[in-house]
Steps between C-alpha positions, in 0.01 A plus 500: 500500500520868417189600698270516219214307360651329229801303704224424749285348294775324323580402855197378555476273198846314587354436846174364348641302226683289793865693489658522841493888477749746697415909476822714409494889508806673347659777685670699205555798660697576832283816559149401408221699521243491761204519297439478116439873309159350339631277235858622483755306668571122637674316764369742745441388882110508362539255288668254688248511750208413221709255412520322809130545544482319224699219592342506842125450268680202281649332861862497305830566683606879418852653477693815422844481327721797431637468196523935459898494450479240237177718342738823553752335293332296256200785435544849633882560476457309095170752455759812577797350306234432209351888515862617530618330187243670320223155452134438635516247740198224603580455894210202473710316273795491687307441829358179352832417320736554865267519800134309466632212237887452626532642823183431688511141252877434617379511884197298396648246353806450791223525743300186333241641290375394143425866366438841575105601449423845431159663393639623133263435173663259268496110501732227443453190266695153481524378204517127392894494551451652848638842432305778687365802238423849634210649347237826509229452742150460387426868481725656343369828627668378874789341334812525698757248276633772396681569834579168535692458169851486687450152616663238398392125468684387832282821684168373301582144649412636870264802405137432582214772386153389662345830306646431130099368388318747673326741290486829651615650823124563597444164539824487689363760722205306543647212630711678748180642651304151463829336703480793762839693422467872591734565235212425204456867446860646544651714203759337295836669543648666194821699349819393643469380866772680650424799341191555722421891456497391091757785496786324276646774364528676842643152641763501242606831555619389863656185367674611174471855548488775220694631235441745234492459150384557186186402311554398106345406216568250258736723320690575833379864489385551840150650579507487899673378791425285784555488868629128492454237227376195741186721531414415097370132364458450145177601320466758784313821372390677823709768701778504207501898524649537161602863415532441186136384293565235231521601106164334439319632855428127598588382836801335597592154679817402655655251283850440677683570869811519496649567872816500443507776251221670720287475175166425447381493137153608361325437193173436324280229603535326187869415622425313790376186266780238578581240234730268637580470896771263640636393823792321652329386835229247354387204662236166421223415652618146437613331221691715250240526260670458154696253664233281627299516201214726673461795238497494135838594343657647221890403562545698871212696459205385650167663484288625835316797646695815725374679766649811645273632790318251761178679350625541095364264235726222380643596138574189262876511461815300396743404756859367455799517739816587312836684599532866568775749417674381834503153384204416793178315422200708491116490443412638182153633434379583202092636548277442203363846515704790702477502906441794664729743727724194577799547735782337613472317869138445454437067394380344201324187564447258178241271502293216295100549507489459896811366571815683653796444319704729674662886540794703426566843733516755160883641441459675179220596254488577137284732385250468222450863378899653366646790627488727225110408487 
């Protein structure tokens, strides 16, 4: 139970649908705030009293467990190592991969529960062999199976979503105030929760800290400079400060980082359309899905749709794993029509219609437009 409406309402659905319900509040930082800033920030003091208020309401046993060294580790110290080697990490991911759905699971499970409930938008199917599916939610406008794309089928076998058929977070809100939670009209949190000021490029500067370089273009001529490269993402236009205007007078994105040169390459927008992405860190949501028969095939390739952002239309694509330069096995992407301003660290998740098939953490892109273009 973070403190907000939607775990307490999912909370309230387990107890209701005859579940022998226990509250759990994750303390994920070792220096939380007192209060929230608006709807910046989690984990605070705040929100662990709402959520005992709202276990108090539901009549459930409520606890706090600190599991902030393992989030250090597993989230913040991975987000810095990620922004340091020049990629765009998704800290949600990897909290639902390492803390919510094997941490917090691992303790649930040695302590004698059946699953770990949580208040995210997406449901879960059985199908007629008994296999549990991940899917989208019913509106796909509150869809959060994105997020949850990391799991795999023995996390799906004790996950448990009371909100996945629920059709909008009004009605959501609704309910909370019908069932008498004082947490019906509370902001949803956003941006990265330990990042509460929203200020990540001043919170990198402490934790990475900043060296010069050189701004380029696609050429390698260079046009500016930059104060430190983990302050750029790719397809990044604003506060570039370029001192040199491009041939054509168009603006320019950020198409590469590359830290360890100190380098941050520019170009026109035009060149951040990705045709291929691939990663070595890809996982199932079940089955293997040319393996089990799931997706229509063409020898390893197998046919689905990709989706880069939690909020970014799914793209129909074909998917194969096959053997990088390395000799390691890697997710291969291949998007029917280009993706935009792709870069590496952020996920890919592939799926069928509704159905999750799975996710790879993006290593290396290809892009669609050539150099010389």
């Amino acid at each position: 139970m973070s403190g907000g409406v939607d775990s307490a309402v999912a909370a309230a659905r387990a107890v209701e649908a005859g579940h022998d319900v226990v509250g759990v509040h994750l303390a994920l930082s070792r220096m939380p705030g007192t209060l929230r800033t608006g709807s910046r920030g989690c984990c605070t003091i705040e929100d662990s009293m709402d959520a005992q208020r709202a276990a108090n309401v539901l009549g459930i046993p409520y606890y706090v467990w600190d599991f902030s060294e393992r989030f250090k580790a597993d989230v913040v110290d991975d987000f810095i190592a990620e922004y340091a080697a020049g990629r765009t990490p998704n800290p949600c991911m990897r909290c639902n991969e390492r803390i919510k759905f094997a941490a917090l699971l691992e303790k649930a499970l040695a302590l004698g529960f059946d699953a770990v409930a949580t208040g995210h938008y997406a449901k879960i199917t059985t199908d007629a062999a008994g296999r549990r599916e991940l899917h989208r939610a019913s509106a796909e406008a509150k869809d959060q199976s994105y997020v949850l794309g990391v799991l795999t089928a023995e996390q799906l076998a004790h996950a448990y979503f009371p909100l996945g058929d629920t059709p909008s977070k009004q009605l959501v809100r609704e309910e909370a105030a019908r069932r008498g939670l004082s947490v019906a009209q509370k902001p949803d949190s956003y941006d990265i929760c330990f990042i509460s000021d929203g200020d990540t490029k001043g919170w990198l500067a402490e934790k990475v800290g900043t060296a010069p370089g050189d701004i380029v273009d696609r050429s390698g001529a260079v046009v500016g400079a930059h104060e430190g490269a983990h302050a750029y993402t790719v397809g990044q236009r604003r506060g570039l400060r370029l001192g040199t205007p491009a041939a054509d007078g168009k603006p320019r994105f950020v198409l590469e980082v590359r830290p360890k040169e100190r380098t941050v390459v520019v170009g026109p927008k035009e060149a951040l359309a990705v045709g291929l992405i691939a990663g070595s860190r890809y996982s199932w949501a079940g089955a293997d899905p040319v393996a089990s028969g799931l997706v229509a095939a063409d020898g390893d390739d197998f046919h689905c749709e990709v989706q880069i952002r939690a909020h970014a239309d799914p793209v129909p694509a074909v998917a194969k794993v096959a053997t990088d330069a390395a000799g390691a096995a890697e997710l291969v992407i291949t998007p029917a029509s280009p993706l935009d301003g792709v870069a590496p660290g952020q996920t890919a998740v592939v799926y069928v219609g509704t159905r999750v098939l799975g996710q790879c953490t993006i290593d290396r892109t290809v892009s669609a437009v050539p150099v010389d273009a």
